[in-house]
C-alpha positions as CSV (number, residue, x, y, z in Angstrom):
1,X,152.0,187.1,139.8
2,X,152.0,190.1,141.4
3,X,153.6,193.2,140.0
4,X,155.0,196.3,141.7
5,X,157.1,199.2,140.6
6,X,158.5,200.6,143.9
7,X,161.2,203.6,144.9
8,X,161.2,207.3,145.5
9,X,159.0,209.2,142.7
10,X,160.1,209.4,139.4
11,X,162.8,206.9,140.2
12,X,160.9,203.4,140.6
13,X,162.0,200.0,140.2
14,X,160.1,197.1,138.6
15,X,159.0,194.1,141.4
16,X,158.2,191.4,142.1
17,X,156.1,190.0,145.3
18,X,157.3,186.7,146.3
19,X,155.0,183.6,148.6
20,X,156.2,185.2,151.7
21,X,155.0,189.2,150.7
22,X,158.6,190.0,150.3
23,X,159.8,192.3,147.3
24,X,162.0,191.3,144.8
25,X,163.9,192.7,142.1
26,X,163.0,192.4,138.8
27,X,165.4,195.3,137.3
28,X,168.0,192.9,135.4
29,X,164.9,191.5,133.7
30,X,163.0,194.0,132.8
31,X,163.2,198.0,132.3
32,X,160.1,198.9,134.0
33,X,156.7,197.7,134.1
34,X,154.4,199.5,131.6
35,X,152.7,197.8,128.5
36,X,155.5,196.1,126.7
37,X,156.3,193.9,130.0
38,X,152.5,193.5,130.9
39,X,151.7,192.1,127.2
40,X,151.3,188.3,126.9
41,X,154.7,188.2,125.6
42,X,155.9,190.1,129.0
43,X,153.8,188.5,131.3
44,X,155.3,184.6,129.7
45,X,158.8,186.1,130.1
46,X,158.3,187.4,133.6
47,X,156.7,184.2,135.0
48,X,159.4,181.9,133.5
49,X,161.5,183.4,136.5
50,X,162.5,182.0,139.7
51,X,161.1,184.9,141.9
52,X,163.6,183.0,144.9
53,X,166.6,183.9,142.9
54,X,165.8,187.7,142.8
55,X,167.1,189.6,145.0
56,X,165.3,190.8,148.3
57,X,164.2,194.4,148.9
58,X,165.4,195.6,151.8
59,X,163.1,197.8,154.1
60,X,159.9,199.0,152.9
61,X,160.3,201.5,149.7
62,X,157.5,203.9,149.1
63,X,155.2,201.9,146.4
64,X,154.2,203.1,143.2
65,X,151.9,202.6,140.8
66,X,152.1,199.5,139.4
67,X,152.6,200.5,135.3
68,X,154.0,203.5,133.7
69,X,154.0,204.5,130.2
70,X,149.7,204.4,129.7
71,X,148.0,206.3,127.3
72,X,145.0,206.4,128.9
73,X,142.9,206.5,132.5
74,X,139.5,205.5,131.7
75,X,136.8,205.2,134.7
76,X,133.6,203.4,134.4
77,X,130.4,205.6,136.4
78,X,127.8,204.4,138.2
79,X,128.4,200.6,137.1
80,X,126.7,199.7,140.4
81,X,123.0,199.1,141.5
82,X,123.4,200.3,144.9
83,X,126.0,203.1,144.7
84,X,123.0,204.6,141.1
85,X,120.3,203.9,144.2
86,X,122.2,205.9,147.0
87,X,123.4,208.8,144.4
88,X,119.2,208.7,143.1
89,X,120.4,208.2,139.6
90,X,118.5,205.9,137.4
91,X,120.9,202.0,136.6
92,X,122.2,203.2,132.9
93,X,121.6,201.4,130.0
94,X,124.5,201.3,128.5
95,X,128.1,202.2,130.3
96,X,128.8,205.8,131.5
97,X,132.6,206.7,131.3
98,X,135.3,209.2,131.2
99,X,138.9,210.0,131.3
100,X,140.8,211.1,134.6
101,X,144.1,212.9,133.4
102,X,146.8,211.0,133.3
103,X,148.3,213.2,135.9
104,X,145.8,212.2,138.2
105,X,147.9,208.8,138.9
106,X,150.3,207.9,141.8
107,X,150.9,205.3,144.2
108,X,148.6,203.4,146.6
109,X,149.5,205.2,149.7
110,X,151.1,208.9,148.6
111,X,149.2,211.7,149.9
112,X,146.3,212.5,148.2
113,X,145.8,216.5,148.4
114,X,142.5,218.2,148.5
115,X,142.8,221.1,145.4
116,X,142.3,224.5,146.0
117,X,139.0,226.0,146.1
118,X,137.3,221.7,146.9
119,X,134.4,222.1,149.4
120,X,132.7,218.4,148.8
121,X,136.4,216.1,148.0
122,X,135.1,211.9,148.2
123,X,136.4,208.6,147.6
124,X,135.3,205.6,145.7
125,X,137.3,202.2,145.9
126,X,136.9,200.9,142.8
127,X,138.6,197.7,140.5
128,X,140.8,198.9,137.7
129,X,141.9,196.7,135.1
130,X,144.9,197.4,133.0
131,X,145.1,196.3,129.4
132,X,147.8,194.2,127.8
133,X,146.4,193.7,124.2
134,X,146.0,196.9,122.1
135,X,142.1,196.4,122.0
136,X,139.3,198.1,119.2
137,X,136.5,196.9,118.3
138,X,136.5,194.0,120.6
139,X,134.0,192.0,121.6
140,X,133.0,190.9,125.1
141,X,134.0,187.4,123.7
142,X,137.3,188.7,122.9
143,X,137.5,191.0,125.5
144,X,139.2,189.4,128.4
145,X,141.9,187.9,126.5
146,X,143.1,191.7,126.5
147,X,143.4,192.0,129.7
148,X,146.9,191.8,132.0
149,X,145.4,191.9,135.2
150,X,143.5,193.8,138.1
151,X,144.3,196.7,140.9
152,X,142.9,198.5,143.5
153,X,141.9,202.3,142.8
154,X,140.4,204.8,144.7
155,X,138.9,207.2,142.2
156,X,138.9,210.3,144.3
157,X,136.5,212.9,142.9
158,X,135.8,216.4,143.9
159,X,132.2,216.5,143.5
160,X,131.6,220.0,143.4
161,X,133.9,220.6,140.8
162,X,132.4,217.5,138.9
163,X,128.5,218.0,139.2
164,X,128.1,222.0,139.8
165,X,130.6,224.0,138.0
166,X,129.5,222.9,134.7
167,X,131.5,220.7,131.7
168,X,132.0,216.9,132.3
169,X,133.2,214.6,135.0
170,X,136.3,214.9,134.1
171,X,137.0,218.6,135.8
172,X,135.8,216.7,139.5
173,X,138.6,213.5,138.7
174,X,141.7,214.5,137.9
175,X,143.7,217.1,140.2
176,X,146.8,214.9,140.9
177,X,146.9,212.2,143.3
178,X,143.2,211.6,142.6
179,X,144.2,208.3,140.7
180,X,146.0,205.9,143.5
181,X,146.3,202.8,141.8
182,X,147.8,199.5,143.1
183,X,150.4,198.4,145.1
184,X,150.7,195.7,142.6
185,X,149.1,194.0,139.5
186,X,147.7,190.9,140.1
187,X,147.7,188.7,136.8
188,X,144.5,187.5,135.3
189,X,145.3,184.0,136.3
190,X,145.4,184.4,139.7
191,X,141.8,186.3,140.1
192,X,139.6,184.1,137.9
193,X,136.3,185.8,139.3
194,X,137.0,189.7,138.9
195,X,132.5,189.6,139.2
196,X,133.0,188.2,142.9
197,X,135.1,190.3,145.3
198,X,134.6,191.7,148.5
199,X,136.0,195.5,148.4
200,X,135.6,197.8,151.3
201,X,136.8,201.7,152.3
202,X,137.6,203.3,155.8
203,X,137.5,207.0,156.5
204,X,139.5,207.5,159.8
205,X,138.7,203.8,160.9
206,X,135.2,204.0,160.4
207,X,133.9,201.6,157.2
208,X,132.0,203.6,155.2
209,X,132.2,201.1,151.5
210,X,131.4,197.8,152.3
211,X,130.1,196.5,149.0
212,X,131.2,193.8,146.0
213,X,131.9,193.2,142.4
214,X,128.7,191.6,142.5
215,X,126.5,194.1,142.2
216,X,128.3,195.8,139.0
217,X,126.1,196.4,136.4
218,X,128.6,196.0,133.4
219,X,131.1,193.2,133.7
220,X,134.7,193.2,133.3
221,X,134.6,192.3,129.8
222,X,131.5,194.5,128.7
223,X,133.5,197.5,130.1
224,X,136.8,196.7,128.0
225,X,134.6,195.9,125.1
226,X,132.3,198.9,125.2
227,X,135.4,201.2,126.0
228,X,136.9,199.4,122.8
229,X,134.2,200.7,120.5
230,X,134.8,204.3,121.1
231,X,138.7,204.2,121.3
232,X,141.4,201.5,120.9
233,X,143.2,200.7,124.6
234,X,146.6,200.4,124.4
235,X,149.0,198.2,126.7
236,X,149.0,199.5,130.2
237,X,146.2,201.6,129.5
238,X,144.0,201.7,132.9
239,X,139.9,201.0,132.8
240,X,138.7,201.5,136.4
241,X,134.9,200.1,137.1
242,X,133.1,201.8,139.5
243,X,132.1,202.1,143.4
244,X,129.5,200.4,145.5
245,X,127.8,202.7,148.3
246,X,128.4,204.0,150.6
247,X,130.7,207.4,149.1
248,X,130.5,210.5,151.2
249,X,127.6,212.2,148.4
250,X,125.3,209.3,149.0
251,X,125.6,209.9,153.0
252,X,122.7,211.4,154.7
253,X,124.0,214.1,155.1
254,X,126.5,214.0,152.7
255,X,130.2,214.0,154.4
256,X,133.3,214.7,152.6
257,X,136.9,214.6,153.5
258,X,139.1,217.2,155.5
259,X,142.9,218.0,155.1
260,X,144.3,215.3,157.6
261,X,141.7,212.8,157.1
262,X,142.7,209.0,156.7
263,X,141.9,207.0,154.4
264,X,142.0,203.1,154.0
265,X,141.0,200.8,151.0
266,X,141.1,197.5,149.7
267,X,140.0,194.4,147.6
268,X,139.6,190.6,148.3
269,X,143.0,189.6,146.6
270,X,144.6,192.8,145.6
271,X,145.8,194.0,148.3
272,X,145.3,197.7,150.2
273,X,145.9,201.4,150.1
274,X,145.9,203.9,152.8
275,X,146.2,207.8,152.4
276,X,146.2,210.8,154.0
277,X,144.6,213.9,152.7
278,X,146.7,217.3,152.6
279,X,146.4,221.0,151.0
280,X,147.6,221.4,147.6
């Protein structure tokens, strides 16, 4: 399946996407979609429907993120061999990650605004999973059985803010709009090789991330599992898993994005972004 919560801001509507990309209404099924709809139980409920007898959108609503409700952002850093190589950092041993605010999230393709004061503002498509199973202490065994399913995410950082003015990562990740997540949820089922997929990012029409999953150094269910030892994940919590090359700081010289700048994203299966960069 795959799961959209579309409508103006603040006011979305749960979705459905349909064989022929159409959206359908989901609303006399289900409140919303956040981690109650995307646990096991949810997910069996939801995919006992006939998506044919929903009824059509009409038109093409803004889309938002595809959960509400999470407790959590988590992002995954440097979990790939070539994006460590082209940043100079050494492969880590064990997972790097950190928490983007909450606040940070919207939709796949809302404006993303570059914060006041941001001099070196990048992107990084990335895969985010979001959980479905409250999960602590898991182990990579157990780990994918707590997963709902997989989005795109651009994990936009400020990287001035995050590597020079002191404190952790999480100061460069998470002015709002630097979490676009989505358009939809696809379901576990239907992407039974999250370690294999193309994923690629234009700036202005010119590719600048043309990498896979392949080349991620902690797998899908190391990186729930590893998260899971430090803090429990809750339904509809998000764990996104890091870039391949080819970000503005690893460019030669390094290039960053500019109020009106374009951006364009997406992942084998998952489906694409594209936003525009304006002044807070």
């Amino acid at each position: 399946m795959k799961l959209l919560r579309y409508g103006a801001l603040g006011q979305e509507k749960p979705g459905i996407l349909d064989s022929a990309g159409k959206i359908r209404d989901l609303s006399a099924h289900v409140k919303d979609l956040d981690g109650t709809a995307y646990s096991p139980e949810g997910l069996k409920k939801l995919a006992a429907i006939d998506v044919n007898s929903l009824p059509a959108v009409s038109g093409s609503p803004r889309i938002g993120a595809p959960v509400t409700g999470m407790s959590k952002f988590v992002a995954i850093g440097l979990n790939f061999a070539d994006h460590a190589a082209e940043t100079g950092s050494s492969v880590p041993t064990e997972p790097i990650f950190f928490l983007k605010a909450n606040t940070s999230l919207c939709g796949p393709n809302d404006n993303v605004e570059k914060p006041r004061g941001s001099t070196k503002l990048d992107w990084e498509v990335e895969l985010a999973i979001i959980i479905g199973t409250r999960a602590k202490y898991v182990t990579e065994a157990q780990a994918m059985d707590h997963v709902a399913g997989y989005c795109v995410c651009n994990d936009v950082s400020e990287r001035n803010f995050q590597l020079e003015r002191l404190g952790q990562w999480t100061k460069g990740k998470s002015h709002d709009t630097f979490g676009p997540v989505g358009p939809w949820l696809v379901t576990k089922d239907e992407v039974p090789n999250p370690g294999s997929l193309g994923m690629w990012l234009d700036v202005n029409g010119k590719r600048c991330q043309n990498g896979s999953t392949k080349t991620m150094i902690f797998s899908v269910a190391k990186a729930v599992s590893y998260v899971s030892q430090f803090m429990t994940l809750l339904p509809g919590d998000i764990v996104t898993t890091g870039t391949p090359p080819g970000v503005g700081l690893g460019m030669k010289p390094p290039k960053f994005l500019e109020v009106g700048d374009e951006v364009a994203l997406g992942i084998e299966g998952l489906g694409e972004q594209r936003q525009k960069i304006v002044a807070a």
